[in-house]
N, CA, C and O of each residue as an XYZ file, in Angstrom:
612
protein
N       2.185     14.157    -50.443
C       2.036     13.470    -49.167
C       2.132     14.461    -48.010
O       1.601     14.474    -46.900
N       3.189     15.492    -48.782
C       3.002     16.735    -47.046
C       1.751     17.368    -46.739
O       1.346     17.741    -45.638
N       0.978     17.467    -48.295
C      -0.547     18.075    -47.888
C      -1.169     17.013    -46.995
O      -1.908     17.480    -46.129
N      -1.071     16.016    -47.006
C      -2.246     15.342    -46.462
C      -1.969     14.994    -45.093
O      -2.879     14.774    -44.294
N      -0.562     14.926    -44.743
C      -0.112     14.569    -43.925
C      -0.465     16.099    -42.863
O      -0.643     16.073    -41.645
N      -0.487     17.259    -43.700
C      -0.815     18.412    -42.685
C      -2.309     18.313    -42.537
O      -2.822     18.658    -41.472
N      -2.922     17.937    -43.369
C      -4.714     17.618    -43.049
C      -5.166     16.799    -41.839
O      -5.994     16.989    -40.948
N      -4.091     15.564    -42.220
C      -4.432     14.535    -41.297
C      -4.027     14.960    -39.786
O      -4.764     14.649    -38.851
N      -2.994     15.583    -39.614
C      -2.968     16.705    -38.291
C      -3.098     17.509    -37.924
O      -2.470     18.056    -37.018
N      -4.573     18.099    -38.919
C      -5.207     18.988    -38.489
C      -6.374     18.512    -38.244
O      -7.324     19.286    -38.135
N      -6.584     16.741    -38.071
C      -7.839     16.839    -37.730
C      -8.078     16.357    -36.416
O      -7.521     15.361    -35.956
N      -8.812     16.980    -35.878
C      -9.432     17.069    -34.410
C      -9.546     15.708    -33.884
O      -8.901     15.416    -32.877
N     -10.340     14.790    -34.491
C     -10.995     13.731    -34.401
C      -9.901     12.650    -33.865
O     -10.152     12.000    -32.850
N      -8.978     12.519    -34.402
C      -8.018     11.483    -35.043
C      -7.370     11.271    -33.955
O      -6.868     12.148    -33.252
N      -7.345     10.069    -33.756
C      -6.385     10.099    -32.742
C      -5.426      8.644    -32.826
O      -5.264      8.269    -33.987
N      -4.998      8.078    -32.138
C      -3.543      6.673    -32.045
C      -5.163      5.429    -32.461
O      -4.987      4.529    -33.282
N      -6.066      5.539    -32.020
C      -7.018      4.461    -32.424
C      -8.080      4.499    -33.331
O      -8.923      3.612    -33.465
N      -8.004      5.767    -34.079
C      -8.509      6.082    -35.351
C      -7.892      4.555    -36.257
O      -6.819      3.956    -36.189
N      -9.776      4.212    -37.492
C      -8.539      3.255    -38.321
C      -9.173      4.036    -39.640
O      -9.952      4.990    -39.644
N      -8.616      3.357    -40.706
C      -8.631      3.958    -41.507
C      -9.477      4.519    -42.616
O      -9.275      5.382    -43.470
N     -11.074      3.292    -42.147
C     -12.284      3.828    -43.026
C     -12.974      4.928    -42.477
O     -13.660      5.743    -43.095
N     -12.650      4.875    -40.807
C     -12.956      6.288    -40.097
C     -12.291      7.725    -40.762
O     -12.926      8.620    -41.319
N     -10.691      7.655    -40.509
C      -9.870      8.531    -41.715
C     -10.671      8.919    -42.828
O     -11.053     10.059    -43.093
N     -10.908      7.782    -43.504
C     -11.172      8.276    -44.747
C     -12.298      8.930    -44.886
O     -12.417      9.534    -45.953
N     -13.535      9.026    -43.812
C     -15.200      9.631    -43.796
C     -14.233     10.823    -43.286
O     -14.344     11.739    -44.100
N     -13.291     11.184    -42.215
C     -13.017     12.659    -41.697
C     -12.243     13.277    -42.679
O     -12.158     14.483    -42.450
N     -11.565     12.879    -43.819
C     -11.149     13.176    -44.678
C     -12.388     14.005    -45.372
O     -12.468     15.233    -45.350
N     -13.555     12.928    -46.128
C     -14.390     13.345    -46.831
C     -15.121     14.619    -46.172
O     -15.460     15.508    -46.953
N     -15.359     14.764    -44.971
C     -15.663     15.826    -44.264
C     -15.304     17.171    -44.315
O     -16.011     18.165    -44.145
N     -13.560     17.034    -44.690
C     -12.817     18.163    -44.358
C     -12.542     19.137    -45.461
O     -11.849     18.644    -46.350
N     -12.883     20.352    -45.645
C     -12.806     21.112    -46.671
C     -12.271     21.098    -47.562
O     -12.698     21.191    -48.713
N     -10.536     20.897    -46.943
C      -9.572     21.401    -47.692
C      -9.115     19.799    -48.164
O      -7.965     19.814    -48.604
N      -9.806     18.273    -48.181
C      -9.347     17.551    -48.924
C     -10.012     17.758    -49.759
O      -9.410     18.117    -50.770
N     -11.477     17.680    -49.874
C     -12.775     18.020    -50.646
C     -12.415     19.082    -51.516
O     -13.005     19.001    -52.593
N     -11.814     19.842    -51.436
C     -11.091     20.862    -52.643
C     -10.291     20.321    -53.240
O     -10.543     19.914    -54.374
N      -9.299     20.179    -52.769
C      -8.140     18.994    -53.796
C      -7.876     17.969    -54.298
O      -7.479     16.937    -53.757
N      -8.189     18.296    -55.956
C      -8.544     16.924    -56.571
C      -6.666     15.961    -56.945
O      -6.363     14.884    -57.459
N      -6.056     16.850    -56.476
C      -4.598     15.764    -56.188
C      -4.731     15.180    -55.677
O      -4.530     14.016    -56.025
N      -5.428     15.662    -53.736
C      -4.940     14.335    -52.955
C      -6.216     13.332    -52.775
O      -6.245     12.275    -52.144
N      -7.433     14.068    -53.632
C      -8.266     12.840    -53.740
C      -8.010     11.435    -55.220
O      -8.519     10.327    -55.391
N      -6.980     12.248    -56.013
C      -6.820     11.402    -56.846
C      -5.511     10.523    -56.382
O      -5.213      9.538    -57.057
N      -4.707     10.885    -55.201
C      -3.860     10.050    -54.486
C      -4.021      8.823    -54.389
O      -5.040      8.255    -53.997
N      -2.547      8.111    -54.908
C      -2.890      6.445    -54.625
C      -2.943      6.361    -53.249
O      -2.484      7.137    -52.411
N      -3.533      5.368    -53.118
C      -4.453      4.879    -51.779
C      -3.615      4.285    -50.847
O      -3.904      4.296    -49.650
N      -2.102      3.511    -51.487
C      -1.151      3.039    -50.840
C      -0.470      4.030    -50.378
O       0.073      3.821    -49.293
N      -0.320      5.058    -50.859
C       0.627      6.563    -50.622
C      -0.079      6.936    -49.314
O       0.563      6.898    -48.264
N      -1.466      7.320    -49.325
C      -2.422      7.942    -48.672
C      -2.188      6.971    -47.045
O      -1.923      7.357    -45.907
N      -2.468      5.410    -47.706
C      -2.697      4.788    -46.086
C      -0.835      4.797    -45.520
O      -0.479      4.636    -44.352
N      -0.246      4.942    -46.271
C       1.246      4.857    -45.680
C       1.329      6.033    -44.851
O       1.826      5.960    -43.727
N       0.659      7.637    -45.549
C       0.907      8.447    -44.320
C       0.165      8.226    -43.451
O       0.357      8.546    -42.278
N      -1.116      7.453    -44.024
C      -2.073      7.651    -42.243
C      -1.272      6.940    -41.309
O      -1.160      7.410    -40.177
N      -0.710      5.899    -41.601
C      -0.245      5.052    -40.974
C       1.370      5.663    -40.329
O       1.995      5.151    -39.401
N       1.669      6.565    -40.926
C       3.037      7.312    -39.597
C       2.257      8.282    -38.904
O       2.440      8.184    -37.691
N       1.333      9.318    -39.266
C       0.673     10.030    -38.551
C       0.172      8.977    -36.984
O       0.478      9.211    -35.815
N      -0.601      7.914    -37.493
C      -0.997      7.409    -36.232
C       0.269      6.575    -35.442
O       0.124      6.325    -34.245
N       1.392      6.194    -36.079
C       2.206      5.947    -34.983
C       2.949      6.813    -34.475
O       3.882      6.334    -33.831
N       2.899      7.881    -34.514
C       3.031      8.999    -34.162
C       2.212      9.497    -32.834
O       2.776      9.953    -31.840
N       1.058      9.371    -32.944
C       0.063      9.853    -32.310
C       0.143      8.443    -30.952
O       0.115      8.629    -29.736
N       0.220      7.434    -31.496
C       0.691      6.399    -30.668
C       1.858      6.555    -29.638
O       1.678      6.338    -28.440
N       3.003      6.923    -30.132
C       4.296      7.117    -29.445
C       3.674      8.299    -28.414
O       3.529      8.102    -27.207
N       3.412      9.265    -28.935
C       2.910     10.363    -27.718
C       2.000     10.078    -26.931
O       1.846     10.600    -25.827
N       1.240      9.140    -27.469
C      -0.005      8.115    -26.034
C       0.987      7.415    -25.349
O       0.686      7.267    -24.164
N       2.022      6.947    -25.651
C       2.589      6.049    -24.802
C       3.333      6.750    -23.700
O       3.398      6.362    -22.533
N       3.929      7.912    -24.245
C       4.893      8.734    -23.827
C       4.116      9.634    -22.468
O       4.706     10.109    -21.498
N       2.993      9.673    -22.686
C       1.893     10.709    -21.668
C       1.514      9.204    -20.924
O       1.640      9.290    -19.703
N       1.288      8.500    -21.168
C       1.110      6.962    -19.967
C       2.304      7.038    -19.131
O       2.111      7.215    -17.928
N       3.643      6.924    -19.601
C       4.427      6.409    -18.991
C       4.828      7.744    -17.890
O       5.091      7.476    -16.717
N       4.842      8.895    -18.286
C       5.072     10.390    -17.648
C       3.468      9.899    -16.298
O       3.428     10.062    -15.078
N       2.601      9.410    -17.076
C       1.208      9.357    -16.003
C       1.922      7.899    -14.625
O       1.839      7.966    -13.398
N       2.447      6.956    -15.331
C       2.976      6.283    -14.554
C       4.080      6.637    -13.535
O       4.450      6.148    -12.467
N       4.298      7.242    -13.974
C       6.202      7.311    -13.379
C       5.589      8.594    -12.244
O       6.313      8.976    -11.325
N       4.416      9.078    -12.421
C       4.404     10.183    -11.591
C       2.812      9.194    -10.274
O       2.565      9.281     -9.071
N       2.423      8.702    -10.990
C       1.903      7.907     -9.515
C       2.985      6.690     -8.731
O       2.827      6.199     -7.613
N       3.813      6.482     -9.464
C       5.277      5.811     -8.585
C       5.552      6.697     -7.568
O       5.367      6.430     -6.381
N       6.151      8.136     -8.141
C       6.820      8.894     -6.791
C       5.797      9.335     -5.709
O       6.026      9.569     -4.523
N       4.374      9.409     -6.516
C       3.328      9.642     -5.414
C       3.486      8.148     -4.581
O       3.666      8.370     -3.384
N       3.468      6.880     -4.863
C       3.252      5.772     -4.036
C       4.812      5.814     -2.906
O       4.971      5.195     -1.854
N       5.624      6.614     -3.489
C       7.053      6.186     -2.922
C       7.180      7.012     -1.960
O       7.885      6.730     -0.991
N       6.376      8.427     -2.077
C       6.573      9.741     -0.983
C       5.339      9.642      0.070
O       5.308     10.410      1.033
N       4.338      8.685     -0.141
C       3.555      8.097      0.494
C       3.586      7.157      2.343
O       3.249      7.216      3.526
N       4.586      6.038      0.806
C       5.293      5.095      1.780
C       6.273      5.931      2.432
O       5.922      5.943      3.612
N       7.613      6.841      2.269
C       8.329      7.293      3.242
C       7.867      7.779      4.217
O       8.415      7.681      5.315
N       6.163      8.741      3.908
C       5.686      9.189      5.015
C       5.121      8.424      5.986
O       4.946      8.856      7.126
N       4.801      7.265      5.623
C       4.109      6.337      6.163
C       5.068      5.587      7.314
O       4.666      5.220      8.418
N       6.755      5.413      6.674
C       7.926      4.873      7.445
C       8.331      6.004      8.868
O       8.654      5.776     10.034
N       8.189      6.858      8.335
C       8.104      8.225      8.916
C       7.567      7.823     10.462
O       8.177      7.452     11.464
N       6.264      8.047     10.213
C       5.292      8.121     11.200
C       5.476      7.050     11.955
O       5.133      7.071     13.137
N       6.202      5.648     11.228
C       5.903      4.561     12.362
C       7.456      4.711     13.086
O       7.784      4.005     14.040
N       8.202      5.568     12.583
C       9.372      5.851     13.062
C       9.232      6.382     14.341
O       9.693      5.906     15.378
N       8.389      7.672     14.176
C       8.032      8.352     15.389
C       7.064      8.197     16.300
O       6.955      8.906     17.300
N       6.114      7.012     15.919
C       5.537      5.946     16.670
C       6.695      5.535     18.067
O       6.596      5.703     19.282
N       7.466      5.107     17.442
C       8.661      3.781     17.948
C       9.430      4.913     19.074
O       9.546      4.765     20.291
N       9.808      5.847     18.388
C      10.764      7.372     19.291
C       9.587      7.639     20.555
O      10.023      7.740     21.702
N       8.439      7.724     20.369
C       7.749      8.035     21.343
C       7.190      6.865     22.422
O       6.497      6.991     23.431
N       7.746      5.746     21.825
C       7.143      4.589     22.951
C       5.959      3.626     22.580
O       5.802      2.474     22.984
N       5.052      4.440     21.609
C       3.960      3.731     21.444
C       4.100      2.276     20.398
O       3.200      1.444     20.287
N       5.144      2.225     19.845
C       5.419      1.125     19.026
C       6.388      0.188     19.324
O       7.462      0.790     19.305
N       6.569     -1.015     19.598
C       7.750     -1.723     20.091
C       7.198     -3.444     19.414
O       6.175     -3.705     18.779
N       7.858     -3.992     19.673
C       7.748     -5.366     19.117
C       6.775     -6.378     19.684
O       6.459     -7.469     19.209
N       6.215     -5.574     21.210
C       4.806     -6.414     21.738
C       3.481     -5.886     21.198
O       2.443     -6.474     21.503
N       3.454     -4.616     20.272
C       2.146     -4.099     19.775
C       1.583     -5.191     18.692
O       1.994     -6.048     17.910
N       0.161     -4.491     19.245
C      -0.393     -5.684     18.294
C      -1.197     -4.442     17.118
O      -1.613     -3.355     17.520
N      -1.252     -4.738     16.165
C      -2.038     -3.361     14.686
C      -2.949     -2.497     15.258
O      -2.946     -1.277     15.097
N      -4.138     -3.464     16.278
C      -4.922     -2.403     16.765
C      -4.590     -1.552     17.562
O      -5.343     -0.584     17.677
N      -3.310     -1.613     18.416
C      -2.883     -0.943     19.377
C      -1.779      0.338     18.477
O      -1.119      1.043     19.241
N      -1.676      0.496     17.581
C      -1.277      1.607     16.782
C      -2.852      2.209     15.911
O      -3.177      3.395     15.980
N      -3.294      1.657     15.497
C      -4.515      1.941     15.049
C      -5.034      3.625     15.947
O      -5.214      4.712     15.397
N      -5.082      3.499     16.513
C      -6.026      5.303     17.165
C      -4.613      5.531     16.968
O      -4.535      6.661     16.486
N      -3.623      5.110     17.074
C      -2.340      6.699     16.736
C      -2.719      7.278     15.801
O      -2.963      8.484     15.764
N      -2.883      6.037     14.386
C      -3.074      6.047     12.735
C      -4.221      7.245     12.667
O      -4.223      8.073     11.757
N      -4.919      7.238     13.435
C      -6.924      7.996     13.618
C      -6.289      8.980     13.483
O      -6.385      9.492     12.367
N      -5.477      9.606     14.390
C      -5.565     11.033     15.088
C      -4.170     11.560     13.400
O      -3.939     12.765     13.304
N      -3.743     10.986     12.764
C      -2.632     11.576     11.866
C      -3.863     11.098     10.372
O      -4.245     10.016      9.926
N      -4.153     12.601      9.990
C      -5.410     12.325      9.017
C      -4.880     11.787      7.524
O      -5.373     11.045      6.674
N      -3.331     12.709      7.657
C      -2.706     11.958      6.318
C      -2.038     10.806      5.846
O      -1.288     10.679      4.878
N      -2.429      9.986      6.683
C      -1.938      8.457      6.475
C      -3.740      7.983      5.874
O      -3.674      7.535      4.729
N      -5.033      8.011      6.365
C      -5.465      7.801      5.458
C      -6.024      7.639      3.877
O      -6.379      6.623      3.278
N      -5.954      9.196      3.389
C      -5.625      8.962      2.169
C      -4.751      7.899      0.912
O      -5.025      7.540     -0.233
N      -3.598      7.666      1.857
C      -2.884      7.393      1.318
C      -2.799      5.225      1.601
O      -2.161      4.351      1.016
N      -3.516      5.201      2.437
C      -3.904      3.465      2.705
C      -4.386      3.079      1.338
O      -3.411      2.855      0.620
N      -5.090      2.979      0.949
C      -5.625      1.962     -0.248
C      -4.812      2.489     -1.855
O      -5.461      2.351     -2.891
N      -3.656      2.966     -1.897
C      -3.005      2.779     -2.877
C      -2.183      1.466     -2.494
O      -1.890      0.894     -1.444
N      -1.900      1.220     -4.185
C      -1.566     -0.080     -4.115
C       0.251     -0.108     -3.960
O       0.790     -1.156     -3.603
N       0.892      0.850     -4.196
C       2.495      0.547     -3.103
C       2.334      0.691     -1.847
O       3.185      0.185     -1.115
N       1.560      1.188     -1.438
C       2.062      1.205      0.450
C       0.840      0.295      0.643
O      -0.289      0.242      0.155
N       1.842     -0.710      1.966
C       0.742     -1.597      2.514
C       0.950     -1.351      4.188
O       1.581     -1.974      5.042
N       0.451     -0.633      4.210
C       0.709     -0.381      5.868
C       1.359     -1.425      6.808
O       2.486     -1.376      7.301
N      -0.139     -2.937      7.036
C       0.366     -3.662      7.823
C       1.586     -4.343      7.271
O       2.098     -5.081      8.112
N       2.090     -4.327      6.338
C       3.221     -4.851      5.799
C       4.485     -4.302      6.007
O       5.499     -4.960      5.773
N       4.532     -2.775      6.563
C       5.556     -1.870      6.593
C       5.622     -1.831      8.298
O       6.619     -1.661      9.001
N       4.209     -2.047      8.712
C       4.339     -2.161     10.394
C       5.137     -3.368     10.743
O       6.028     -3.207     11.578
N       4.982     -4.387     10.306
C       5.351     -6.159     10.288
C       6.715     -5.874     10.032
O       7.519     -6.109     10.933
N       7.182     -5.326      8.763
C       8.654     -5.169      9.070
C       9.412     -4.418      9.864
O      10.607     -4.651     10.048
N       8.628     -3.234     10.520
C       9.445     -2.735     11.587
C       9.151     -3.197     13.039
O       9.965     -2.803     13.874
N       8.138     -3.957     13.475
C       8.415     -4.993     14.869
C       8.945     -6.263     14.034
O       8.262     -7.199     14.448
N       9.660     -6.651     13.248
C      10.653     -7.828     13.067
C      12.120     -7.112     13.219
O      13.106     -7.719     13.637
N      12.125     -6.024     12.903
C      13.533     -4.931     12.993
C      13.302     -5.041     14.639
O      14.225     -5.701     15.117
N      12.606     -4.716     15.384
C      12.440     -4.303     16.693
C      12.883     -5.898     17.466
O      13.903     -6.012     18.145
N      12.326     -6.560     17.319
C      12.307     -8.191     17.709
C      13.908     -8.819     17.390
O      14.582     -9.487     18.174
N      14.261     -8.416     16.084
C      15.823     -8.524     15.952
C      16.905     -7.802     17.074
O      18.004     -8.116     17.532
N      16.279     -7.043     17.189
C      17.396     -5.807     18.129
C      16.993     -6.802     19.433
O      17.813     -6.692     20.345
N      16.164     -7.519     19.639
C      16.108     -7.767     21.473
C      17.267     -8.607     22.153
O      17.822     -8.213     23.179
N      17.572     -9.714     21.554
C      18.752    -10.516     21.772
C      20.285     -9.258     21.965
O      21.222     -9.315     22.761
N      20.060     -8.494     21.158
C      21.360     -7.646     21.429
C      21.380     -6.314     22.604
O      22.171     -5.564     23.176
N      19.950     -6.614     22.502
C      19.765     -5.481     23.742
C      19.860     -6.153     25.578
O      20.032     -5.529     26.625
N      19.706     -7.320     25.381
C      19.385     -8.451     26.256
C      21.242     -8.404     26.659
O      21.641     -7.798     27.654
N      21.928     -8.935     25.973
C      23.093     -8.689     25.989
C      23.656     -7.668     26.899
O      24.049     -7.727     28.064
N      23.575     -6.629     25.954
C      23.591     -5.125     26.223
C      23.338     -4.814     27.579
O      24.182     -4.434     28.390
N      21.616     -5.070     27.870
C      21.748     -4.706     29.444
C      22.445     -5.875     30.838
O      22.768     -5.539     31.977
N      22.494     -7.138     30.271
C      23.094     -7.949     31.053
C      24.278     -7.221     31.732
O      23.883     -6.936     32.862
N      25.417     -6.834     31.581
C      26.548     -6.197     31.781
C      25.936     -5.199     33.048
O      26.797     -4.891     33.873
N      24.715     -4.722     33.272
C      24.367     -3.880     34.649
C      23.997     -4.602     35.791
O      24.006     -4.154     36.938
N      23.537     -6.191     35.309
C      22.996     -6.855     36.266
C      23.740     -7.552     37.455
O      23.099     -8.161     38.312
């Protein structure tokens, strides 16, 4: 079973969605089964039992390279959005953002900062959704600011 099991991962072809009548033509293909009349005289239950860890094998490492592929467009969507919080931060520090703007009236800020477009049509950052929560943050603060300046009047 170790011979075949080193054949079967040596072959190019094979991969987590290989099945097994495919196997068995890349088998017939391959030199070094075609020489050995052991592992062609191999029971067939022996034979599909290793194909069958080889490919969950080959499976686990597809899953394992998805989830590494996932987990790394997360921190891209997450370093995205901070930059994105960022900018409407320093929107707000400079005046141009407050709780009477309306989207289009940040819009030409958005123009002139080229790296916020790229990053719009991924699917974690939703811009107007991140703008909306910071004039409801802004709109919250007014009652206390109202307050606040009363005491000069």
């Amino acid at each position: 079973m170790k011979q075949l099991r080193h054949i079967l991962l040596t072959l190019k072809k094979l991969t987590c969605r290989t099945t097994w009548s495919e196997c068995q033509q890349m088998l017939m293909d391959n030199h070094l089964f075609a020489e050995d009349e052991d592992l062609q005289n191999m029971d067939k239950e022996d034979a599909l039992i290793c194909f069958e860890d080889v490919i969950k094998e080959f499976d686990k490492e597809d899953k394992e390279k998805q989830d590494r592929k996932k987990t790394l467009e997360k921190r891209v969507f997450r370093k995205h959005r901070q930059r994105f919080v960022e900018m409407l931060d320093k929107l707000h520090e400079d005046g141009k953002l407050h709780f009477h703007v309306h989207v289009d009236g940040v819009v030409p800020h958005n123009k002139q900062q080229p790296h916020i477009h790229p990053h719009a049509g991924t699917t974690w950052l939703h811009p107007p959704r991140s703008l909306q929560v910071l004039c409801d943050q802004l709109e919250s603060e007014v009652p206390r600011r109202k307050e606040d300046n009363q005491g000069y009047f």
